[in-house]
N, C-alpha and C positions, 0 to 999 in steps of 0.2 A: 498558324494552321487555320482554314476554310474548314465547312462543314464538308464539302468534296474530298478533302484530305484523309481518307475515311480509313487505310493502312496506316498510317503516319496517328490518328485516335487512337486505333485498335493497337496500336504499339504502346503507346501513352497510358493506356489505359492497362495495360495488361503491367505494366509494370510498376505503374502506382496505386494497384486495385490487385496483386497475384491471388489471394485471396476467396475474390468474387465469385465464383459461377456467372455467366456473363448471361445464361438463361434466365435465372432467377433477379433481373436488375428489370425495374419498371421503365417503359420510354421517359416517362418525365423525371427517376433518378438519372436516367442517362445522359438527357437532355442537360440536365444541370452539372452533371461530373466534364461532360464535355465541356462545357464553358466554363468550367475551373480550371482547365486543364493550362498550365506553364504554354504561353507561345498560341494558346487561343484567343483568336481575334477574327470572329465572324457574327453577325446580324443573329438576334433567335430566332427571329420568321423567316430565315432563311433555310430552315431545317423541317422536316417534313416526315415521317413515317419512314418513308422508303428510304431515306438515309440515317435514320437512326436504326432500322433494321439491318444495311448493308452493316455500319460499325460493330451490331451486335453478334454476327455472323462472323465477320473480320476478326472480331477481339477472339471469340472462339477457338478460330484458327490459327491464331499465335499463342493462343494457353497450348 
C-alpha cells in the first residue's frame, strides 16, 4: 500500500483498530499506524495533511 491507497488504510485500519473513534486519533498517531500497517510500503514525506485527513474521513466511513 501507497499513502494514495487511502480505502485500501481506511480498511486496514478499521479492522485492526475496531475499537478506535477515528476522530479522536491524532495525525501523527495516524501517521505512524499507517506505517505499521501489514503491506505498507511508502516514503513518510510522502504524506501530507490532506491525505491523512482523506484516511481519517475514509476510515470513518467503513466503521
Amino acid at each position: 500500500m501507497k499513502w494514495t491507497d487511502v480505502r485500501d488504510i481506511a480498511i486496514a485500519l478499521a479492522d485492526s483498530r475496531p475499537e478506535t473513534d477515528p476522530l479522536s486519533v491524532r495525525f501523527t498517531d495516524l501517521m505512524r499506524w499507517v506505517m505499521e500497517l501489514p503491506g505498507f510500503d511508502d516514503q513518510p514525506e510522502r504524506c501530507n495533511e490532506k491525505i491523512l485527513e482523506a484516511i481519517q474521513m475514509t476510515w470513518l466511513d467503513e466503521r
